[in-house]
Structures are given as C-alpha cells and as structure tokens.
RONUDREN-775252 format. One record per residue: residue number from 1; x, y, z of N, C-alpha, C, CB in turn. Coordinates in pm, whole numbers, plus 50000, padded with zeros to 5 digits. Glycine has a CB too. Layout:
<atoms>
NUM:X:Y:Z:X:Y:Z:X:Y:Z:X:Y:Z .
...
</atoms>
This chain:
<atoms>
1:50675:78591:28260:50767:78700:28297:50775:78708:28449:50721:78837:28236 .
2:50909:78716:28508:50892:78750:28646:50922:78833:28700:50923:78695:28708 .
3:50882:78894:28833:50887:78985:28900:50963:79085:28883:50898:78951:28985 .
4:51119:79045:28856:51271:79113:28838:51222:79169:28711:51429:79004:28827 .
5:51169:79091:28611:51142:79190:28467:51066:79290:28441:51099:79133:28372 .
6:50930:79242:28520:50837:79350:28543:50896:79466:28604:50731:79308:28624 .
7:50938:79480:28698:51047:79609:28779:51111:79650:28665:51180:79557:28909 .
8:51194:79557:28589:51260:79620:28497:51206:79692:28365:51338:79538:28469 .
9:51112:79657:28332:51055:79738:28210:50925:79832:28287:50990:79616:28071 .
10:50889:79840:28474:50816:79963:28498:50916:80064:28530:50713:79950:28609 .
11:51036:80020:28544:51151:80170:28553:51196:80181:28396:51329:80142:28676 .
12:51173:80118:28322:51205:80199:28176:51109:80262:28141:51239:80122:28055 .
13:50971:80230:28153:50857:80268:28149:50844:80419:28153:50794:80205:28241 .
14:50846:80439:28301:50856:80573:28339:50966:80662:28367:50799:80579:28426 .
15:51106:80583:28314:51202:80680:28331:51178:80812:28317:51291:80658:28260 .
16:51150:80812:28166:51140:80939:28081:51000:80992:28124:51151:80912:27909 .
17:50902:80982:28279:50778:81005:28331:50814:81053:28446:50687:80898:28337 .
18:50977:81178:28492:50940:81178:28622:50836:81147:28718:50951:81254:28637 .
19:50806:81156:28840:50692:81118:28922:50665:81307:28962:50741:80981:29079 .
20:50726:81392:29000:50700:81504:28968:50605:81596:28868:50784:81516:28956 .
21:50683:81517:28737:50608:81545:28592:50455:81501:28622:50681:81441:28450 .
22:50471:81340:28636:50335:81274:28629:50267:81343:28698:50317:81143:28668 .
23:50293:81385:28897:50190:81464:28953:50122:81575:28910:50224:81496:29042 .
24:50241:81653:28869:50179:81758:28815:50102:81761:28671:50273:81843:28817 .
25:50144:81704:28554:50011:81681:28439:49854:81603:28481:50078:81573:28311 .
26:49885:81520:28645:49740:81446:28649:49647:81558:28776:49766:81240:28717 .
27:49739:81638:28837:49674:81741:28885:49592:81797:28764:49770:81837:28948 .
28:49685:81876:28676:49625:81952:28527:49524:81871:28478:49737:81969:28396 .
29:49497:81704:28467:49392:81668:28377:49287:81656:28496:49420:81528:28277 .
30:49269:81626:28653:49212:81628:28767:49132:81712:28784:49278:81631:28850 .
31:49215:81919:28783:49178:81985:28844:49042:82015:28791:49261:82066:28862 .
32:48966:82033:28723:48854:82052:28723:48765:81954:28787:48831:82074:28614 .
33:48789:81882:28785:48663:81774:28846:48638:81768:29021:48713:81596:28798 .
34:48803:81794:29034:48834:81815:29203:48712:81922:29197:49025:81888:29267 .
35:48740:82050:29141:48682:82198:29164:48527:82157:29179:48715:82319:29021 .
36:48494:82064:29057:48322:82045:29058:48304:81976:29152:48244:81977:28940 .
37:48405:81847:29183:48352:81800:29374:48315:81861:29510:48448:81739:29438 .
38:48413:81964:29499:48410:82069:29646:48290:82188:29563:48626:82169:29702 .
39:48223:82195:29457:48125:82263:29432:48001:82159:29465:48139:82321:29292 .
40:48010:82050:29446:47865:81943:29519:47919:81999:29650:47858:81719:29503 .
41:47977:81988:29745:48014:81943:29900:47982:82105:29943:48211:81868:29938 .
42:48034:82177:29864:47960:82319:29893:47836:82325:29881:47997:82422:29815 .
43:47740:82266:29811:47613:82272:29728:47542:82207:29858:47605:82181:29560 .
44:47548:82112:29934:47530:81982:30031:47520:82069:30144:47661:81854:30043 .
45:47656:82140:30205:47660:82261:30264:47529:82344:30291:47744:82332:30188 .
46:47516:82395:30163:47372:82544:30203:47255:82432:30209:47322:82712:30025 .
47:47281:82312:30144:47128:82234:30175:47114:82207:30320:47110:82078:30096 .
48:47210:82093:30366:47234:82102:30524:47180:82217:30617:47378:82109:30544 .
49:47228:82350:30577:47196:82453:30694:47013:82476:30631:47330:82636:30689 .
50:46992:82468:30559:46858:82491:30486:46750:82385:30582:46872:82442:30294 .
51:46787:82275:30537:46756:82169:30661:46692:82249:30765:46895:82095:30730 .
52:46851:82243:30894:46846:82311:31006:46747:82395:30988:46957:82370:31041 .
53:46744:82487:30926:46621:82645:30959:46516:82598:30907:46647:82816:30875 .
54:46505:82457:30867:46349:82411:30849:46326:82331:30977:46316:82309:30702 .
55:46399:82289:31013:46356:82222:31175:46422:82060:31134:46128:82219:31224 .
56:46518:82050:31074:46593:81933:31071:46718:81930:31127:46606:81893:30956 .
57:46685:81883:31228:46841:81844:31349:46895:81768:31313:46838:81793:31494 .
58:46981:81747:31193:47049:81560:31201:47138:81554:31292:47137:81489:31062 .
59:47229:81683:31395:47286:81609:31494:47196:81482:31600:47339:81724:31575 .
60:47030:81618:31629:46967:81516:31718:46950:81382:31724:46876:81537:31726 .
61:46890:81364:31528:46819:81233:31476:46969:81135:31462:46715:81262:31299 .
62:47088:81184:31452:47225:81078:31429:47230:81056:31551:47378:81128:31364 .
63:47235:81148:31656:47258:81082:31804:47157:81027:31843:47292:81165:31914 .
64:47054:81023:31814:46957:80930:31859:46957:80793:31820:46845:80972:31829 .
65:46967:80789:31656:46996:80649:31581:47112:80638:31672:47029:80641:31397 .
66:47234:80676:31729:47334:80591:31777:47344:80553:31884:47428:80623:31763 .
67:47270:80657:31937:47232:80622:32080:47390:80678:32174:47190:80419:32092 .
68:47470:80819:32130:47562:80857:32174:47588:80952:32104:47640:80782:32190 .
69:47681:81029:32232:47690:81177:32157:47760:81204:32033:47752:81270:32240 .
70:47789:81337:31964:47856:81345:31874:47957:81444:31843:47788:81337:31805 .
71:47954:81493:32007:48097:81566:32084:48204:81461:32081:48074:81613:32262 .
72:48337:81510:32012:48440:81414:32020:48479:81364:32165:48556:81471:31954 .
73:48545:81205:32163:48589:81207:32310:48719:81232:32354:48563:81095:32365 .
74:48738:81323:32440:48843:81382:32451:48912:81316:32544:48829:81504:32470 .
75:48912:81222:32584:49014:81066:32613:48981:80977:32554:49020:80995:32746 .
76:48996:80970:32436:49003:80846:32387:49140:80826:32294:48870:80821:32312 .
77:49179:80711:32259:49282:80688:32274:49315:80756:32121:49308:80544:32319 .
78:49450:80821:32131:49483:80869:32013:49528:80779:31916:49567:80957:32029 .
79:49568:80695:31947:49620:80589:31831:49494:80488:31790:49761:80487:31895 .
80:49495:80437:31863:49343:80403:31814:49217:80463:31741:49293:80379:31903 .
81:49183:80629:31742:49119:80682:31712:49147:80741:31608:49089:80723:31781 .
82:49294:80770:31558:49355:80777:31436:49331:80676:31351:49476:80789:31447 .
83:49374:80518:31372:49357:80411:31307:49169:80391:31258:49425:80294:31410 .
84:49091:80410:31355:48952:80453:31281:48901:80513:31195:48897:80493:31321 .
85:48954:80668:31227:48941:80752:31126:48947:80752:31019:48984:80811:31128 .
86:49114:80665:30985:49161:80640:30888:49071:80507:30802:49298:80623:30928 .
87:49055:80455:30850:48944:80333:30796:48860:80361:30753:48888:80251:30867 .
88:48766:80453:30807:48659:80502:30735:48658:80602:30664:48577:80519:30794 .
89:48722:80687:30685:48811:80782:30551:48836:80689:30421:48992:80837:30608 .
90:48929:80595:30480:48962:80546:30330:48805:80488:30265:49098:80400:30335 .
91:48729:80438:30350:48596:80351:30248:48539:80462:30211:48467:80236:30326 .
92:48496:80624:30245:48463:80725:30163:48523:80729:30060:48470:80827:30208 .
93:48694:80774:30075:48794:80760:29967:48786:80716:29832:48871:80692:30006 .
94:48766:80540:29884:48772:80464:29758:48637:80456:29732:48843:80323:29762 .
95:48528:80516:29804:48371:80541:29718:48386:80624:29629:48246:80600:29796 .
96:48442:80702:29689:48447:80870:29573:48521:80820:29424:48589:81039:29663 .
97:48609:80729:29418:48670:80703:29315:48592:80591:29236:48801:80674:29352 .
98:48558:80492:29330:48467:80383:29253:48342:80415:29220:48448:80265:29324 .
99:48309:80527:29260:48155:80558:29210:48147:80606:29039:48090:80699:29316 .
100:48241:80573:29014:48248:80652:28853:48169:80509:28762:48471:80696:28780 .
101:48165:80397:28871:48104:80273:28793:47982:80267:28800:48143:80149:28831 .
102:47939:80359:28891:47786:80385:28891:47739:80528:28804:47739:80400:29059 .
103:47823:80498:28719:47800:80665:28609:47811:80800:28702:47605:80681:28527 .
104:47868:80808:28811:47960:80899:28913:47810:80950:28971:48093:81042:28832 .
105:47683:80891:28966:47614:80865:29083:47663:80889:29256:47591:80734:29058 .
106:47752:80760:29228:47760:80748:29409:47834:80843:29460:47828:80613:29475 .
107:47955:80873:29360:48066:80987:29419:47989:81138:29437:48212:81009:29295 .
108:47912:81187:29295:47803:81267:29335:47720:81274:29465:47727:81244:29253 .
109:47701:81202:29492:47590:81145:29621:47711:81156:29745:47510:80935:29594 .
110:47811:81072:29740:47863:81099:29875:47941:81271:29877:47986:80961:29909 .
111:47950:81343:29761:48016:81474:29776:47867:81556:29856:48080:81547:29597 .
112:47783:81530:29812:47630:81616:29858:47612:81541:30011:47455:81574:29724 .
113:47631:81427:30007:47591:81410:30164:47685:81437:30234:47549:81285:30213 .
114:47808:81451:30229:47860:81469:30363:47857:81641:30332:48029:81380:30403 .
115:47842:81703:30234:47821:81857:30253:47673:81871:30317:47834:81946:30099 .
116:47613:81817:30322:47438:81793:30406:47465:81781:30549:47337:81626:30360 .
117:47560:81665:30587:47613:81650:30754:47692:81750:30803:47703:81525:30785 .
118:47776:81781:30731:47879:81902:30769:47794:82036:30830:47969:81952:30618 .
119:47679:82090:30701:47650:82169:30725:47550:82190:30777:47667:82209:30667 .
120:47442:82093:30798:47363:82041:30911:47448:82081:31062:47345:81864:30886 .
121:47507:81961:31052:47564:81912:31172:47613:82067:31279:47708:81802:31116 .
122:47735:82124:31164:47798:82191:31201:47730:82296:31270:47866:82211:31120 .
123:47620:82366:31192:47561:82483:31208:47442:82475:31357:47489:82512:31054 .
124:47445:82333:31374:47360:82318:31478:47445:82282:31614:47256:82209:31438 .
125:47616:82244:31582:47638:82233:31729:47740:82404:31786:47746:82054:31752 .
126:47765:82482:31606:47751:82612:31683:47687:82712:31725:47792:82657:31664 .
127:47559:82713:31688:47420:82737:31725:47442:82703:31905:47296:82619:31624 .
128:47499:82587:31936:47475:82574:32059:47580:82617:32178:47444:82451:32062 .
129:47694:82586:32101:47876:82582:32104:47910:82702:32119:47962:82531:31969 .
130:47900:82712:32013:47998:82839:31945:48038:82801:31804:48151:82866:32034 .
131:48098:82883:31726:48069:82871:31548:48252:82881:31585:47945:83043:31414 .
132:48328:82974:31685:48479:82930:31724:48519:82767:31755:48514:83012:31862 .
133:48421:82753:31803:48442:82570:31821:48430:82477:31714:48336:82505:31913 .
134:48376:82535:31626:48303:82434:31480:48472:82490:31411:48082:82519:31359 .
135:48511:82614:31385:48608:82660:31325:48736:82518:31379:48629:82838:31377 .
136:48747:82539:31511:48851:82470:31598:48825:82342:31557:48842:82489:31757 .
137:48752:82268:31572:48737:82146:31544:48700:82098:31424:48669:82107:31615 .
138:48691:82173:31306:48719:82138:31166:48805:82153:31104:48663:82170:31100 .
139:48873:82244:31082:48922:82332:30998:49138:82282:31032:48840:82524:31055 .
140:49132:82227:31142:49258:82174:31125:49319:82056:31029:49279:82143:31236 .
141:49200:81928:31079:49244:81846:31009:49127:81872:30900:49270:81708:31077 .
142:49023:81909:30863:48948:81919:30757:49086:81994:30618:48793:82029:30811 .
143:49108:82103:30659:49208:82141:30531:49339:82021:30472:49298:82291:30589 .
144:49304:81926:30530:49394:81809:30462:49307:81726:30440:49510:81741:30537 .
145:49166:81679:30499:49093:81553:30478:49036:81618:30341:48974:81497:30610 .
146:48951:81706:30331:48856:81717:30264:48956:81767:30108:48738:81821:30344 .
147:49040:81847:30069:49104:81828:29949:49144:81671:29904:49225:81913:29960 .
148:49152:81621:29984:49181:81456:29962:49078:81372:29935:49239:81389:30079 .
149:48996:81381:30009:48827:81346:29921:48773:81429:29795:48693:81377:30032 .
150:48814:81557:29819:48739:81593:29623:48858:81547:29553:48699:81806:29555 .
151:48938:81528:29572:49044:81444:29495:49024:81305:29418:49140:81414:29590 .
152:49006:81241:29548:48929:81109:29507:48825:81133:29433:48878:81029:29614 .
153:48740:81250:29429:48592:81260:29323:48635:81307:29244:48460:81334:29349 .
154:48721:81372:29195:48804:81415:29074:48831:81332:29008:48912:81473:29088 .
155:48927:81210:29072:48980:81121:29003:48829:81000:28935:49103:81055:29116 .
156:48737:80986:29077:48601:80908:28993:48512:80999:28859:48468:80878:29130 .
157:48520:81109:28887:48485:81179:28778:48558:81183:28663:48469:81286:28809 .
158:48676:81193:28659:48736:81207:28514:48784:81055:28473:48878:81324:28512 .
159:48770:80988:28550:48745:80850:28468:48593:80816:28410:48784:80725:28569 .
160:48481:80859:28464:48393:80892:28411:48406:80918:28231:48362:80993:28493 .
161:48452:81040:28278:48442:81139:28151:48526:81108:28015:48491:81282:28198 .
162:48657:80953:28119:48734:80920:28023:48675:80795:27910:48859:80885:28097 .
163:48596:80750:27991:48522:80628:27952:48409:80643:27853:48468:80568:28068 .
164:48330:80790:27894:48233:80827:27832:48287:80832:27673:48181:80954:27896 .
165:48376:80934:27681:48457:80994:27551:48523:80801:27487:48636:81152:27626 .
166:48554:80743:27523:48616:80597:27485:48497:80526:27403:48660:80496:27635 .
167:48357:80556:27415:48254:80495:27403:48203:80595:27293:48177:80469:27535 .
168:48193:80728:27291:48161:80802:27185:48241:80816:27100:48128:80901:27207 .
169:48366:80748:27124:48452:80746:26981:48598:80820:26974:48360:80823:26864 .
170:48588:80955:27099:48667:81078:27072:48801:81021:27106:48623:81215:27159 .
171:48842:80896:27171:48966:80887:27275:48961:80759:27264:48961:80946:27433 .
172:49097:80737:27230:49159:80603:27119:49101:80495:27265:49409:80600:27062 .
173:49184:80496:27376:49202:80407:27499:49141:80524:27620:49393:80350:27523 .
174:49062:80425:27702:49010:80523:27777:49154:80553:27923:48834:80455:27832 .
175:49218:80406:27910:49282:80383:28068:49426:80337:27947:49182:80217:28220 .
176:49518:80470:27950:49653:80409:27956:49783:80372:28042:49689:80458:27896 .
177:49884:80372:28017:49982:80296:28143:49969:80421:28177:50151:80214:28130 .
178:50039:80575:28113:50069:80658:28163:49949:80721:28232:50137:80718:28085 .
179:49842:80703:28165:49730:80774:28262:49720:80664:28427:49543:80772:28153 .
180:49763:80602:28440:49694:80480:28504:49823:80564:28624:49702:80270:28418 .
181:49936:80551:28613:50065:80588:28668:50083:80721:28726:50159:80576:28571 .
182:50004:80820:28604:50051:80989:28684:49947:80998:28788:50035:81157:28569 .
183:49802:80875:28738:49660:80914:28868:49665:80827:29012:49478:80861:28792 .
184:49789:80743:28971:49802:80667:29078:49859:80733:29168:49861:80559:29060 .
185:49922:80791:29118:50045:80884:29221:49978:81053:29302:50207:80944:29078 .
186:49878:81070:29192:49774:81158:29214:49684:81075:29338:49689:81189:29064 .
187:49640:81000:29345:49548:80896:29443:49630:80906:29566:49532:80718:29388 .
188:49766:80818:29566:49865:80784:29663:49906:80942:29754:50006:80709:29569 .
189:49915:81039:29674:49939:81175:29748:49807:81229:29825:49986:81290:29637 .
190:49658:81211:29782:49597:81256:29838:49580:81156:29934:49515:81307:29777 .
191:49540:81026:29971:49543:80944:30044:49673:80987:30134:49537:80820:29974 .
192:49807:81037:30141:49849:81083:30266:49761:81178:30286:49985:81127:30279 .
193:49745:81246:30269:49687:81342:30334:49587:81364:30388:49687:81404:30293 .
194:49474:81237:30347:49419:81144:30434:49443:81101:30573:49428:81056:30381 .
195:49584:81070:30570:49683:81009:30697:49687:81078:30771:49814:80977:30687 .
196:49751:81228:30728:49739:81320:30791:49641:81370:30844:49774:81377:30748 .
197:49555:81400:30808:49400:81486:30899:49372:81376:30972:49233:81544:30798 .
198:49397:81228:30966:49343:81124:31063:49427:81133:31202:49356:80968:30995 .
199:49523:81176:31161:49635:81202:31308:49578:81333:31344:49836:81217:31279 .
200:49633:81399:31243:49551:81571:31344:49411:81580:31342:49587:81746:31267 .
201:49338:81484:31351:49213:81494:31404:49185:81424:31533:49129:81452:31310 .
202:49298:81290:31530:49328:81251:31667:49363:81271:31776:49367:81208:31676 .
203:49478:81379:31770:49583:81434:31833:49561:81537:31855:49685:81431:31786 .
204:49545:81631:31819:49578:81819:31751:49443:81836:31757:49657:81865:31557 .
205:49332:81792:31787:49160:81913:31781:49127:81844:31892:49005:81907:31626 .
206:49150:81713:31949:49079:81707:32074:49169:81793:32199:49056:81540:32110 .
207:49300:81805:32180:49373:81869:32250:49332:82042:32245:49510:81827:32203 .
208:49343:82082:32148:49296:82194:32126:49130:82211:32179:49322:82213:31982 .
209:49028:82182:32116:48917:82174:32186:48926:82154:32369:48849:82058:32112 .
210:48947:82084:32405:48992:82046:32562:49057:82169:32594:49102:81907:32588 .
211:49146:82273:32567:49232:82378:32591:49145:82461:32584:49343:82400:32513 .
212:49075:82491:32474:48986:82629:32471:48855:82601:32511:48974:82699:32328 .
213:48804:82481:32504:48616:82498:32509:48603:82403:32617:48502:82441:32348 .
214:48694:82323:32755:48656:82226:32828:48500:82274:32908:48784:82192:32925 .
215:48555:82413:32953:48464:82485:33033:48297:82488:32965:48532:82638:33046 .
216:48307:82504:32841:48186:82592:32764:48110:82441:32715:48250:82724:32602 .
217:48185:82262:32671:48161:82208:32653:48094:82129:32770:48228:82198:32589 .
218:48149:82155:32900:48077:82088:32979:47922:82160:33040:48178:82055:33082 .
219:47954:82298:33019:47851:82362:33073:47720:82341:32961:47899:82519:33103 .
220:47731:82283:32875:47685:82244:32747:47594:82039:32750:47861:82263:32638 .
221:47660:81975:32823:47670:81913:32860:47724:81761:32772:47582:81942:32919 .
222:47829:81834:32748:47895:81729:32638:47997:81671:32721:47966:81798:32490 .
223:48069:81502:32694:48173:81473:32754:48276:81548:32773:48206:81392:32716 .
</atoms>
C-alpha cells in the first residue's frame, strides 16, 4: 500500500473522529491520571521543603556537583536557551510517558523528583531571594510547562492501567486506532505547550527577573 492510500483511509478513518471530539474524550479518559501526577509533584513538593528544614540544600549540593550557579543567566542567548530548554523538557516529556514500561515506576519517580527539586530548590533560593522572586521566575512559564508534564504522566499512566486491564481480561485491545489518535493529539497539544514555557522561560522571566530583582540579585551575589 502506498503513501497516497494510507492518507486516504487515515482521513476516512477519522472523518467521523473530529480532532476536537478526539481532544476532548482523551482529556475525559486522561484526566484523572494527569490529577494523580500533579498529586506525586505536589507530594515531592512538601518532601523537598521537608529536606530543606532538615538541613538539605540541594541548591548548594547541585551547584556544587556543577560547579555553577543556579541563578538564571540573564544574557544568555534567548534563542539558544529556548532551544535547550526545549530538549530537555522534551526527554522529561517522553520519560513521563515511556515510563509506563517500567510499570509507571519511572514516570512516578520523575513526578516526585522534580516536586523534591522544585521544592527544595525553590524554598531555599527564597529563603535567600525573596519567595516574590521564586513566584516571578516560576510561575510564568511553569503554568504551561508543568500541566504539560502531568500530561505526559497521565498519558504514561493510563496506558499503564490500559495494559494492566488487557492482561486481566477486562478490555478486548489495550491500544486502539482511535485510542492511539485522540492520545496523540492529547500528547501533540501538551508538547506545545511545552514550546511555549520554553520561550517564556527564555524570553519573558529573565527579562522580568532583570526588571524587578537586578538590584536584590546582585546584592545576593548572583550573576
């Protein structure tokens, strides 16, 4: 079969599958698992600051392993620093989703650790900062990165759960076209938005940070 046919029987396919429709029923079969992801990353969170008030700095011990700070640099190049972001965003990304092959182990594990760094991290550079600066410099592009990562653990989780049920009997096929199609499009939407927090994290918080905290960051002694 070639190419021209395949096109032609994936638009008959999903004619009758708006892409609308699809988003919205793979949100509906998603949303819980999203919810239990950002409940690990919350969970990671109070462990992180728990840490801290036991005398665990992981800003100190990460800047030390790197041997550099972990104040953003506020000349560095925006396009370039977008294109990074985005790179390593996506290999979280596609962990959170592929971890469902490790019986959702790894996606578990990366939702708890980066809620461990966050809230580590965070609580110790406004401890020093300011908790307005942690606000400023998360919370712009974080409200697009981080729904896009429990997304991705949503989606590794309920393939999980689809596979499990495939194996106990309850659910004829674990992976059909249409499931495969409404989660792809579910994947493809959160991955912009991925895109997005990688630009406004490039662009839009070092500018902002530099505007409100140049003074308080240097007296601090951050770049």
């Amino acid at each position: 079969m070639d190419d021209r046919s395949r096109r032609v029987r994936f638009r008959s396919a999903v004619g009758d599958y708006p892409p609308r429709t699809a988003l919205a029923d793979a949100w509906d079969e998603h949303r819980r698992y999203v919810w239990f992801a950002a409940s690990l990353f919350a969970l990671g969170i109070v462990a992180g600051v728990a840490l801290l008030l036991a005398g665990y700095d992981l800003l100190e011990i990460i800047a030390e392993l790197l041997d550099e700070s972990l104040f953003p640099d506020l000349e560095a190049d925006g396009l370039d620093l977008a294109r990074l972001l985005l790179v390593n965003n996506t290999q979280a990304f596609a962990v959170s989703i592929l971890g469902a092959l490790t019986l959702g182990v790894l996606t578990a594990w990366a939702m708890v650790f980066n809620g461990i760094i966050v809230g580590n991290v965070g609580a110790a550079i406004g401890t020093s900062v300011g908790f307005d600066y942690i606000f400023v410099g998360l919370i712009p592009h974080g409200i697009f990165e981080l729904p896009s990562l429990f997304i991705a653990a949503g989606v590794g989780f309920r393939l999980l759960h689809r596979l499990g049920q495939r194996i106990r009997g309850t659910r004829g096929a674990a992976i059909t076209k249409p499931y495969l199609y409404r989660t792809a499009l579910l994947v493809f939407a959160a991955w912009l938005l991925l895109a997005v927090a990688a630009l406004v994290e490039a662009f839009v918080t070092p500018a902002l940070l530099e505007a409100l905290f140049a003074e308080r960051l240097e007296s601090a002694g951050a770049p």
